[in-house]
C-alpha positions, 0 to 999 in steps of 0.5 A: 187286293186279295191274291188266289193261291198257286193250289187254287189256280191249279184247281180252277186251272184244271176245272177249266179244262175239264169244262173245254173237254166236257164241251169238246166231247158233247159237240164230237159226240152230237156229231157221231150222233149224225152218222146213222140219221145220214146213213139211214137216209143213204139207204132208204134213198136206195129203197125208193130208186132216188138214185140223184140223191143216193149220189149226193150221199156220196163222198167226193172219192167215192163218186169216181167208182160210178161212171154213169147213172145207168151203172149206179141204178144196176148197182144198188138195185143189185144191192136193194135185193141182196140185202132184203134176200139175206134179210128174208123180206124179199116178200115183206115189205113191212120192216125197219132199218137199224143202223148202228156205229162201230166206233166214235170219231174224235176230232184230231185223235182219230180217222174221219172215217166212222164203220157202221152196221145195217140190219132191216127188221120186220115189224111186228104184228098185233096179235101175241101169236105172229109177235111172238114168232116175229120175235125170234124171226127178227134175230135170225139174221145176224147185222151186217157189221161194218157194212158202210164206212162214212168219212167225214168231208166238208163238214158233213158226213158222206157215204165213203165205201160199202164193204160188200167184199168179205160181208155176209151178203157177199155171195149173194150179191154176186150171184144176183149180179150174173143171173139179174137183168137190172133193166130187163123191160128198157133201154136208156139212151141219151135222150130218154128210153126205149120199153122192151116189148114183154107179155107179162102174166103177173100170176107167174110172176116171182116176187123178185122178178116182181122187183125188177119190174118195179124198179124199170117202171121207176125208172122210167118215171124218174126219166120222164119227171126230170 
């Protein structure tokens, strides 16, 4: 019977190991791979007023800060506008999304919690022109750097915070949120909704307030498909 060595079990020792810690670290970093799929999703949610599935995004923890549906629609509408107006598409409805991790999550050598950053870019257009000028209008605005914190729960990654206080859109949002009537044309009641009587000439009517018409409309649509 042919005896190994104590220097070879110390080498086959040592490769073992280093394999367990190769597949560790491919299993964590597939996982932190997740992170900007499930926060992209987050926001294009918001994007398109699917406010039920904006609320599944969310951590247990951070469901508590929305009291009802009605203050989570105001709040990301808000927030929908503040982030296009500081990304100048407020007219240009033709853009990208681009999330991107600040730092890695480690299983039991780190937070659960990853930050990451958010910057919409307006696609280019076809001709050399427009494309080059899109070029350096696509890098004006500066990304909004750990704008989301996800945490890690059950599994899965959920929408923790998003750090608006101390952010580049912060001034923004906030002037939004004092001069913005989020559902200026209805009223939701308990068991659907009341439309506010409006004249509305679409001639005169600004893209924001374009916005804020659009997202009652949806609203409404939301209600009644329920």
């Amino acid at each position: 019977m042919l005896k190994v060595s104590f220097p070879k079990k110390i080498i086959i020792a040592s490769a073992c190991i280093c394999l367990i810690l190769i597949l560790f670290y491919v299993s964590a970093l597939g996982v932190n791979n997740n992170v900007p799929d499930n926060t992209k999703d987050f926001i294009q949610n918001i994007l398109s007023s699917n406010y039920s599935a904006v609320m599944q995004s969310y951590s247990e923890q951070a469901k508590i800060n929305y009291k009802s549906l009605n203050e989570t629609m105001k709040f990301h509408f808000i927030l929908e506008l503040a982030m296009l107006e500081y990304f100048d598409l407020m007219e240009n409805p033709d853009y990208s999304i681009e999330i991107e991790r600040e730092n890695t999550w480690i299983p039991y050598l780190t937070s659960n919690e990853v930050k990451v950053s958010v910057k919409f870019v307006p696609k280019e257009k076809t001709t050399f022109g427009l494309s080059f000028l899109n070029f350096f209008k696509k890098n004006k605005q500066k990304s909004l750097k750990k704008f989301i914190t996800v945490v890690r729960e059950d599994e899965k990654w959920k929408i923790n915070k998003i750090n608006i206080e101390g952010s580049e859109i912060e001034s923004i949002f906030k002037r939004l949120q004092s001069n913005i009537i989020a559902d200026k044309y209805l009223s939701i009641t308990p068991k659907g909704f009341v439309l506010k009587e409006a004249d509305i000439d679409l001639t005169k009517v600004s893209s924001l307030e374009k916005k804020v018409l659009v997202h009652n409309l949806q609203t409404v649509i939301g209600i009644i498909e329920k």
